[in-house]
DRENTOR-633074 format. One record per residue: x, y, z of N, C-alpha, C, O in turn; chain. Coordinates in Angstrom, 2 decimals. Layout:
% residues N
+---------+---------+---------+---------+---------+---------+---------+---------+---------+---------+---------+---------+----+
:     n_x :     n_y :     n_z :    ca_x :    ca_y :    ca_z :     c_x :     c_y :     c_z :     o_x :     o_y :     o_z : ch :
+---------+---------+---------+---------+---------+---------+---------+---------+---------+---------+---------+---------+----+
:       X :       Y :       Z :       X :       Y :       Z :       X :       Y :       Z :       X :       Y :       Z :  A :
...
+---------+---------+---------+---------+---------+---------+---------+---------+---------+---------+---------+---------+----+
% end
This chain:
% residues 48
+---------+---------+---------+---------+---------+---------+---------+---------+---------+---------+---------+---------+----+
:     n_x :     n_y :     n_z :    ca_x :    ca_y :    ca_z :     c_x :     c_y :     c_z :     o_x :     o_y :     o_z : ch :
+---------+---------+---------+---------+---------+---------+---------+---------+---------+---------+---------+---------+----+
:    0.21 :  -10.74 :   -9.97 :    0.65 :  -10.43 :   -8.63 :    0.84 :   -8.92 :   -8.48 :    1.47 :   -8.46 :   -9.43 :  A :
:    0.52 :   -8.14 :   -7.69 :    0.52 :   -6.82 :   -7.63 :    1.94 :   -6.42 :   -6.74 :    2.33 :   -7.11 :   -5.80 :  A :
:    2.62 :   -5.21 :   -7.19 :    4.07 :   -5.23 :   -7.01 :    3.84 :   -3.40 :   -6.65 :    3.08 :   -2.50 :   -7.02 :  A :
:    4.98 :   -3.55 :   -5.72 :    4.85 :   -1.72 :   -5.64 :    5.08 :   -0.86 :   -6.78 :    5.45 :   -1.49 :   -7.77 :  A :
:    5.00 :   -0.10 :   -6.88 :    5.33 :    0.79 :   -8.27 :    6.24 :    1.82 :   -8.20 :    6.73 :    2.38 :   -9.18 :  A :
:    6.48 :    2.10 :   -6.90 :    8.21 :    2.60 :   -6.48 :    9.48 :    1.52 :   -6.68 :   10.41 :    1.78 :   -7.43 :  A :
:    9.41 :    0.45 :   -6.03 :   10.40 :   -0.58 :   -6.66 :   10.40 :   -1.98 :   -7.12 :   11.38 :   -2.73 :   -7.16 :  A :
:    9.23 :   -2.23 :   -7.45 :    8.91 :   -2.87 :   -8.21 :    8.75 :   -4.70 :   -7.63 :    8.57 :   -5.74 :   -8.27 :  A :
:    8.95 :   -4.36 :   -5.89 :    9.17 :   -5.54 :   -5.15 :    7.41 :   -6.14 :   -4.98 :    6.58 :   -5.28 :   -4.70 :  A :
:    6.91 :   -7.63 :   -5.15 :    6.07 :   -7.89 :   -4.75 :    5.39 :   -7.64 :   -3.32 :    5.82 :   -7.85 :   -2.18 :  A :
:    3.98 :   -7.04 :   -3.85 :    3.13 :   -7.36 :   -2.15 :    1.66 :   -8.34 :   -1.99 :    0.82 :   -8.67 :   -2.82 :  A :
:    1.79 :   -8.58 :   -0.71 :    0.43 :   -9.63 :   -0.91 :   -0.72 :   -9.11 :   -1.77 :   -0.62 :   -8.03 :   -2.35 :  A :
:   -1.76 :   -9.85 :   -1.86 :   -3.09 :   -9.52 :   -2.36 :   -3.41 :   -8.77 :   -0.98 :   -4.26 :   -7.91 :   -1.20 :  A :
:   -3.12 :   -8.79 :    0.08 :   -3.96 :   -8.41 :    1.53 :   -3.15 :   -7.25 :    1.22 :   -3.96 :   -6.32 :    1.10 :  A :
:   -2.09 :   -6.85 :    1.05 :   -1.99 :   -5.47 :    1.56 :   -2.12 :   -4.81 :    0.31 :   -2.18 :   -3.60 :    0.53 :  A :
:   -2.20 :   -5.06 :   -0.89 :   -2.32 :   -4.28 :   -2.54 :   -4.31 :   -3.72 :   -1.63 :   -4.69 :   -2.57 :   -1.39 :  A :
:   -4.81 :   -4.60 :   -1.46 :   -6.34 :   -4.59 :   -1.22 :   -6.68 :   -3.36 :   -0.06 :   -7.66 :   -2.62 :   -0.16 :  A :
:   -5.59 :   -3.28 :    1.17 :   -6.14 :   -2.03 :    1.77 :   -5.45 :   -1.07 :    1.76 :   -5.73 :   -0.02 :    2.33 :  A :
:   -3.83 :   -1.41 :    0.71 :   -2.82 :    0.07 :    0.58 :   -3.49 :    0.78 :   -0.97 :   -3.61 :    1.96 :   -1.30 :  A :
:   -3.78 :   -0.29 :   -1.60 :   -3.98 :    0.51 :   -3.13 :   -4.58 :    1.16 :   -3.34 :   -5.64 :    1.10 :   -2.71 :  A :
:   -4.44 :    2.39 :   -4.44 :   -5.77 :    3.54 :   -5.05 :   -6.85 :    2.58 :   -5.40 :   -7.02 :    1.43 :   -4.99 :  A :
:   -7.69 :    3.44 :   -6.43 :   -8.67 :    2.69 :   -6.82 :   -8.88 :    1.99 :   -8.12 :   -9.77 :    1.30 :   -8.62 :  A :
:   -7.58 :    2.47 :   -8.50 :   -6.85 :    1.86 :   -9.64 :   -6.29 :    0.51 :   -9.32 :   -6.36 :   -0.43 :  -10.11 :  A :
:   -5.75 :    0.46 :   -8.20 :   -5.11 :   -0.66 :   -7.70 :   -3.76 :   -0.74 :   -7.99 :   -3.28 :   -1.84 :   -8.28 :  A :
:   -2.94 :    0.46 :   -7.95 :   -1.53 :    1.23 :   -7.96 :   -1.15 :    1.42 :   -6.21 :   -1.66 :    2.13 :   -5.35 :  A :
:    0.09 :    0.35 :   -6.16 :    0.84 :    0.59 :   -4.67 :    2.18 :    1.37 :   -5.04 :    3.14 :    1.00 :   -5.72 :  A :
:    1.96 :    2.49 :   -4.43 :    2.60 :    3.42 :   -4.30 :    3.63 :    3.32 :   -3.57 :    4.53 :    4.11 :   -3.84 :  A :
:    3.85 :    2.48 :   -2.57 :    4.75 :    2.16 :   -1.51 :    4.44 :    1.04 :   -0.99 :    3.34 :    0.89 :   -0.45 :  A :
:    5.31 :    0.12 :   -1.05 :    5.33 :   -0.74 :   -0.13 :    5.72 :   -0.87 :    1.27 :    5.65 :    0.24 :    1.78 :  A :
:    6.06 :   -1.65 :    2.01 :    6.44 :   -1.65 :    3.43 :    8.00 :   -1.33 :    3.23 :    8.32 :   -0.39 :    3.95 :  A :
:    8.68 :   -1.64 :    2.75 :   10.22 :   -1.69 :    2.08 :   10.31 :   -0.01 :    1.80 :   11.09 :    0.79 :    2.33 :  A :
:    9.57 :    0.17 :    1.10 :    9.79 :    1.58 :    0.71 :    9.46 :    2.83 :    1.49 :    9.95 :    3.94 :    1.25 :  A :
:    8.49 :    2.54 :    2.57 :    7.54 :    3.42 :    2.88 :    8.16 :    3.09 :    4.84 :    8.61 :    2.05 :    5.33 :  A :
:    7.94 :    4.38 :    5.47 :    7.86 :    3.87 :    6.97 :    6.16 :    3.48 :    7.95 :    5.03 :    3.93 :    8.07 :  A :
:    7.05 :    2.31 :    8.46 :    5.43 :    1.82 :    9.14 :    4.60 :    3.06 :    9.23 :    3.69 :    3.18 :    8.41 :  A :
:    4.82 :    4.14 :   10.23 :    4.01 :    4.74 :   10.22 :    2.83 :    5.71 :    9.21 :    1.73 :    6.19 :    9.46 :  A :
:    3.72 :    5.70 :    7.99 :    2.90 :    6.24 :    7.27 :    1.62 :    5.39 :    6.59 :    0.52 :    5.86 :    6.29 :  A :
:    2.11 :    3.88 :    6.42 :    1.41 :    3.03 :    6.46 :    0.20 :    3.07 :    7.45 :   -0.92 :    2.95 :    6.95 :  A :
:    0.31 :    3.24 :    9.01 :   -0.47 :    3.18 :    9.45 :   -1.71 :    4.70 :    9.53 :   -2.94 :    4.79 :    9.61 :  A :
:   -0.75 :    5.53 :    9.48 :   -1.58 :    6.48 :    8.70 :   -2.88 :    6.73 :    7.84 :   -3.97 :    7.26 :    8.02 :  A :
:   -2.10 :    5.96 :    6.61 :   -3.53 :    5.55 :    5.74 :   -4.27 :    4.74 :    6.04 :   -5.39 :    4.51 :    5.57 :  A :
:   -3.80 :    4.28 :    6.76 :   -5.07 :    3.00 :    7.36 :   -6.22 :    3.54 :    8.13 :   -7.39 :    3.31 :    7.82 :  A :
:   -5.86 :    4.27 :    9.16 :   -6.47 :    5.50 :    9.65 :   -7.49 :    5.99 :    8.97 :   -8.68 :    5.89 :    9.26 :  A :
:   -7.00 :    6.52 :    8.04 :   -7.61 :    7.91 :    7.01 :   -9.15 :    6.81 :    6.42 :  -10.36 :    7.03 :    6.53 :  A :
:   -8.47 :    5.73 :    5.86 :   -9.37 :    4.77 :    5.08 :  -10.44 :    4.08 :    5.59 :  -11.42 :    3.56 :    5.06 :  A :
:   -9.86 :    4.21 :    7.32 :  -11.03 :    3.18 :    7.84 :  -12.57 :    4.21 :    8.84 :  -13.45 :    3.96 :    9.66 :  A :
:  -12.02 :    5.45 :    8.02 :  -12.96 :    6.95 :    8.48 :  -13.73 :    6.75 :    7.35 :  -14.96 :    6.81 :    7.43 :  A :
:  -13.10 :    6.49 :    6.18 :  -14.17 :    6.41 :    4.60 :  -15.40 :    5.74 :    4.45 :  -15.99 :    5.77 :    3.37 :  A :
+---------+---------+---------+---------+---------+---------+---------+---------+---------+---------+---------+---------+----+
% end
């Protein structure tokens, strides 16, 4: 199960799949992180 790596709280397979590096390291979860920065990278990723 893939877990954030700031606190160690579980996240789905759906969001490890479009938050994670390419390592597959979540850096932040929703808990940890504010929506917006979340939506941020989503942004950035869906330009890639």
């Amino acid at each position: 199960m893939p877990t954030c790596d700031h606190c160690d709280a579980h996240v789905s397979d759906r969001f490890a799949r479009v938050f994670a590096d390419e390592r597959g390291n979540v850096y932040a979860c929703p808990n940890c992180s504010a929506n917006a920065g979340i939506a941020e990278v989503s942004r950035e990723r869906a330009y890639e």
